[in-house]
C-alpha positions in Angstrom: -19.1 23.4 -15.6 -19.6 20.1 -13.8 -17.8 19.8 -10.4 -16.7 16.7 -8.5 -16.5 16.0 -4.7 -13.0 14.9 -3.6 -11.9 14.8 0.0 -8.0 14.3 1.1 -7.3 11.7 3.8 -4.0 10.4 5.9 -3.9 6.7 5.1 -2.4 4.0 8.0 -2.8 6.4 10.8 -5.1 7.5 13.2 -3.9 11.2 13.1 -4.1 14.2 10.7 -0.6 15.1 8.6 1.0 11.5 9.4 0.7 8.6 7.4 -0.1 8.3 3.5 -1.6 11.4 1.8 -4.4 10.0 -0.7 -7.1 12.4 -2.7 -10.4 10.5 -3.6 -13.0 11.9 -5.9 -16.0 10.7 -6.3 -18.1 10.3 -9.3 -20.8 9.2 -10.8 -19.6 7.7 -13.6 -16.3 7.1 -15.5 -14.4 9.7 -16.9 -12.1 10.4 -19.8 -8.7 8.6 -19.4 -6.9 12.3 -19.6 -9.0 13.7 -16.9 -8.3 10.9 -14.3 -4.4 11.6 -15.4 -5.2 15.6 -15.1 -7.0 15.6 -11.9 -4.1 13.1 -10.1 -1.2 15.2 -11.7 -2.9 18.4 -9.6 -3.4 16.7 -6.3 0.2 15.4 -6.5 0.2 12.7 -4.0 1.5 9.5 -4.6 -1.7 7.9 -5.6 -5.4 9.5 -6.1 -8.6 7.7 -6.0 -11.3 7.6 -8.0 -14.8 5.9 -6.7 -18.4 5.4 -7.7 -21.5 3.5 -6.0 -22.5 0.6 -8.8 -25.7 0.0 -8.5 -25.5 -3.3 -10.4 -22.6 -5.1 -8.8 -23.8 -3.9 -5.7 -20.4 -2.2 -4.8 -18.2 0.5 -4.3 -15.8 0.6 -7.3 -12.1 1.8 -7.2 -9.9 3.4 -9.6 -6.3 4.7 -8.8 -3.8 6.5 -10.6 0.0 7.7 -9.8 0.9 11.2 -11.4 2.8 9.2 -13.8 -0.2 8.2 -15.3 0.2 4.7 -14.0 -3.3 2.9 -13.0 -2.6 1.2 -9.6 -3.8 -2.1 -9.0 -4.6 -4.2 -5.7 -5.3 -3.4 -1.8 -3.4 -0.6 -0.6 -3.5 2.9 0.9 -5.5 3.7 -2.5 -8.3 1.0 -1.2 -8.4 2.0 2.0 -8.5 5.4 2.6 -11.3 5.2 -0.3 -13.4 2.8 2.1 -12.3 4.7 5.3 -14.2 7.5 3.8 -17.3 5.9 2.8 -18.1 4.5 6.0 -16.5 7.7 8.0 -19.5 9.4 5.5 -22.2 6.5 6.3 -22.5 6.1 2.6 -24.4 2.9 2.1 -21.8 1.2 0.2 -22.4 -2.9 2.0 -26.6 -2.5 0.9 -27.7 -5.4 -1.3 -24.5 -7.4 -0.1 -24.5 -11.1 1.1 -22.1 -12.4 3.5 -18.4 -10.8 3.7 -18.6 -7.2 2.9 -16.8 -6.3 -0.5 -15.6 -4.1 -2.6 -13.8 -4.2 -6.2 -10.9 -2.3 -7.5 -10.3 -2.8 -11.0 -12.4 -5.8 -12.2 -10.7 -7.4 -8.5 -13.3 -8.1 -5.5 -11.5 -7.1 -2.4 -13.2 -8.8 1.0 -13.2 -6.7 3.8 -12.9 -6.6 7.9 -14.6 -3.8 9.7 -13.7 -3.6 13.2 -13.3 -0.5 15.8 -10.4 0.0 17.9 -10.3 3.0 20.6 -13.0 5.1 18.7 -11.7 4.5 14.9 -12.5 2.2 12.9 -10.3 -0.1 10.8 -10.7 -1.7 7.9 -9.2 -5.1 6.7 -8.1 -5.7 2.9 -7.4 -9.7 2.0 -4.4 -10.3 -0.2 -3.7 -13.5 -1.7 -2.0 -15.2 -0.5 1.9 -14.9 -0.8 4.3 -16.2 -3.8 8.0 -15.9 -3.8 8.8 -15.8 -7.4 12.6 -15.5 -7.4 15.5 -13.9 -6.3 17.4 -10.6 -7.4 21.4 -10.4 -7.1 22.6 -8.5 -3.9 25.5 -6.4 -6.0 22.6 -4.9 -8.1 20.1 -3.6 -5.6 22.4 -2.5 -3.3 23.9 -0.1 -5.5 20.7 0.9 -6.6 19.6 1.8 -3.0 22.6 3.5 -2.3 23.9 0.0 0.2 26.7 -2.0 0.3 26.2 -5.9 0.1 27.2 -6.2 3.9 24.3 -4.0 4.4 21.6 -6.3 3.1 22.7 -9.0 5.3 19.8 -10.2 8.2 19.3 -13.5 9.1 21.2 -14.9 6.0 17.4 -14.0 4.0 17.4 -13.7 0.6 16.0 -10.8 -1.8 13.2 -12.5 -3.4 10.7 -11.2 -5.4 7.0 -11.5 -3.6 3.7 -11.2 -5.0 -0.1 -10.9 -3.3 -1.6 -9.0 -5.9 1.4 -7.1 -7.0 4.9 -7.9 -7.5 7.3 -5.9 -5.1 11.1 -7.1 -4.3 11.5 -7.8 -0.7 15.0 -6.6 0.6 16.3 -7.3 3.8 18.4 -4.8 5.4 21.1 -5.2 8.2 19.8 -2.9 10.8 18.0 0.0 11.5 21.0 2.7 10.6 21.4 1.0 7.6 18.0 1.5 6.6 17.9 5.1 7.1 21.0 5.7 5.0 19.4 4.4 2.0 19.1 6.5 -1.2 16.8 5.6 -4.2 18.7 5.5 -7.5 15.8 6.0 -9.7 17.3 4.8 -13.1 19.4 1.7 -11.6 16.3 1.0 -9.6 13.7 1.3 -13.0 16.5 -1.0 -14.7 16.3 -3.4 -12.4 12.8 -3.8 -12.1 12.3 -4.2 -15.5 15.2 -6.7 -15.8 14.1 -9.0 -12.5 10.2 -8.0 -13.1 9.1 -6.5 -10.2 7.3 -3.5 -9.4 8.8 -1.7 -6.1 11.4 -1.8 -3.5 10.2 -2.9 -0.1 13.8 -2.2 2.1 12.7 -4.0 5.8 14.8 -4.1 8.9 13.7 -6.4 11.7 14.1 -6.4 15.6 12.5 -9.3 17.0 9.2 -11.2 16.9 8.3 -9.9 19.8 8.8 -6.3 18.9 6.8 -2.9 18.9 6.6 -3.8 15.4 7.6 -6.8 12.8 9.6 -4.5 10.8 10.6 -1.2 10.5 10.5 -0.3 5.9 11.3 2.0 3.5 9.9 1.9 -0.4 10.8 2.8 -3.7 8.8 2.9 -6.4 10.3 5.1 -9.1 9.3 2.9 -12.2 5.3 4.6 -11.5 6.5 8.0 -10.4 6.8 7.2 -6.6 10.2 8.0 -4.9 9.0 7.0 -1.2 6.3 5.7 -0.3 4.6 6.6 3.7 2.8 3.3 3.2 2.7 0.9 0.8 0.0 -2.1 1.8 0.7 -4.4 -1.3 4.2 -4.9 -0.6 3.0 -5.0 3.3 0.9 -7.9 2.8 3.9 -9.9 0.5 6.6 -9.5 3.6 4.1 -10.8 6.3 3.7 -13.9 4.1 7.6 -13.6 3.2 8.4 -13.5 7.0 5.5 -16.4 7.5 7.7 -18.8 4.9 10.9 -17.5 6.2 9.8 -19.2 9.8 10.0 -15.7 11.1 6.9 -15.4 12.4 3.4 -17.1 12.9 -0.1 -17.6 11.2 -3.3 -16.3 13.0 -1.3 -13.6 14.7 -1.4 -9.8 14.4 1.9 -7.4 13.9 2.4 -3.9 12.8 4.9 -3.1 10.5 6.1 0.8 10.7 6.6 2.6 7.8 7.9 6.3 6.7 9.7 7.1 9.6 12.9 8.8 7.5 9.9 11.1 5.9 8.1 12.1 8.5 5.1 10.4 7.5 4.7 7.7 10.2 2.6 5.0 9.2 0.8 1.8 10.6 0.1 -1.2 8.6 -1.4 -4.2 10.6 -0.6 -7.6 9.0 -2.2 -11.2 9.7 -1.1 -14.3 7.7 -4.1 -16.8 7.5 -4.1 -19.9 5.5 -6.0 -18.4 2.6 -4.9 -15.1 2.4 -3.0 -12.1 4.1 -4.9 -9.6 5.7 -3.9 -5.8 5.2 -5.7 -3.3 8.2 -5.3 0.0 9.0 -7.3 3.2 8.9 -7.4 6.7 8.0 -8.5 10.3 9.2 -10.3 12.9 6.7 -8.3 16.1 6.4 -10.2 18.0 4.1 -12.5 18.2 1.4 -14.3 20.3 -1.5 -15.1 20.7 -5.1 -13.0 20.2 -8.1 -14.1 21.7 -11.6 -14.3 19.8 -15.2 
């Protein structure tokens, strides 16, 4: 019987039972396509992570599947809390590495920040940067989030479609009350992504530049098995640049954006707009960990 390690970590946040659940496993070489379906359909979180040391590319590789049997793609909560744990275990996973640390999810090179902030440290994910593809019809999403059209108007911005590494539909929401009313229509949502071609819903409310935090969000994700999300860090990093083109907010500047509030999962994503890229930061604490069995 061969057994895997896998640990369980709280993604965004710097305390135990808030933020994003995430299981990682780590093996030492790839495994069936059932088992990695098996293995996250029994953790049950929203995403589980599956890494291995490559000796050859000289890099920690990434693999990340929903319990839907959907392989996730791009810097998010899957990324990090798979690198928070490496270095939170001192596994060498930077030796043999020139210049910017790395790491690759996918056949995707991710660079990386590594900084420390009041005794955690916190890693930094660069997204592409931002592309508005196009927009989606207010009457539609708002019945599919359970809204009315009045309550998706803030600052006149439009729903648009934005994309770092991933597609996600960026929809502004009146205020705060508003935004905790929402309700996820799973099949009107899953129609309309197909039909607009976008992956989630990324609901944001906004206060003031100068704000605690950029914007307070809610997503949806039901087309890959997710109804909400604590954390989603590639739809994070496609509203900072969203916001950035909007004239909402600046380049070379650091905000937080807060996220799962309405589940009790509160969550911290730290966002920076540079002109090559978006950065994604956050970190992540170890809950527990222990064997799994083939």
């Amino acid at each position: 019987m061969k057994k895997l390690k896998y640990f369980v970590l709280d993604v965004f946040t710097d305390e135990r039972y808030k933020g994003n659940q995430l299981s990682v496993v780590y093996t030492d070489d790839e495994l069936d396509i059932n088992q990695y379906h098996d293995i996250s359909r029994e953790f049950g979180y929203s995403e589980t992570s599956f890494i291995k040391y490559s000796p050859r590319e000289n890099t920690l590789k990434v693999r990340s599947f929903t319990t839907a049997k959907f392989e996730v793609i791009g810097a998010g909560h899957n990324l990090l809390g798979a690198v928070c744990l490496a270095l939170e275990k001192k596994w060498d996973i930077f030796k043999n590495q020139d210049g910017q640390p790395s790491v690759m999810i996918g056949d995707a090179k991710i660079p990386l920040k590594i900084d420390e902030q009041n005794g955690h440290t916190y890693v930094g994910m660069k997204q592409r940067s931002a592309k508005i593809i196009k927009q989606a019809p207010a009457d539609i999403i708002a019945e599919a989030v359970g809204l009315s059209i009045n309550d998706l108007d803030l600052d006149l911005w439009k729903i648009n479609i934005v994309e770092t590494e991933v597609a996600h539909l960026m929809v502004p929401v009146k205020n705060l009350e508003s935004l905790q009313k929402a309700v996820s229509n799973k099949s009107l949502l899953k129609k309309a992504s197909e039909k607009f071609g976008f992956e989630g819903c990324y609901l944001f409310t906004t206060i003031g530049p100068n704000a605690q935090y950029l914007a307070e969000t809610r997503f949806f994700n039901p087309s890959i098995g997710i109804d909400e999300d604590p954390a989603t860090g590639t739809a994070a990093g496609p509203l900072a640049g969203y916001l950035e083109q909007s004239g909402y907010i600046d380049k070379d500047k650091d905000f937080q954006i807060l996220q799962g509030k309405y589940i009790n999962q509160p969550s911290i994503i730290h966002v920076k707009v540079v002109d090559d890229g978006i950065w994604v930061s956050g970190t992540s604490a170890i809950v527990m960990e222990g064997e799994l069995y083939l």
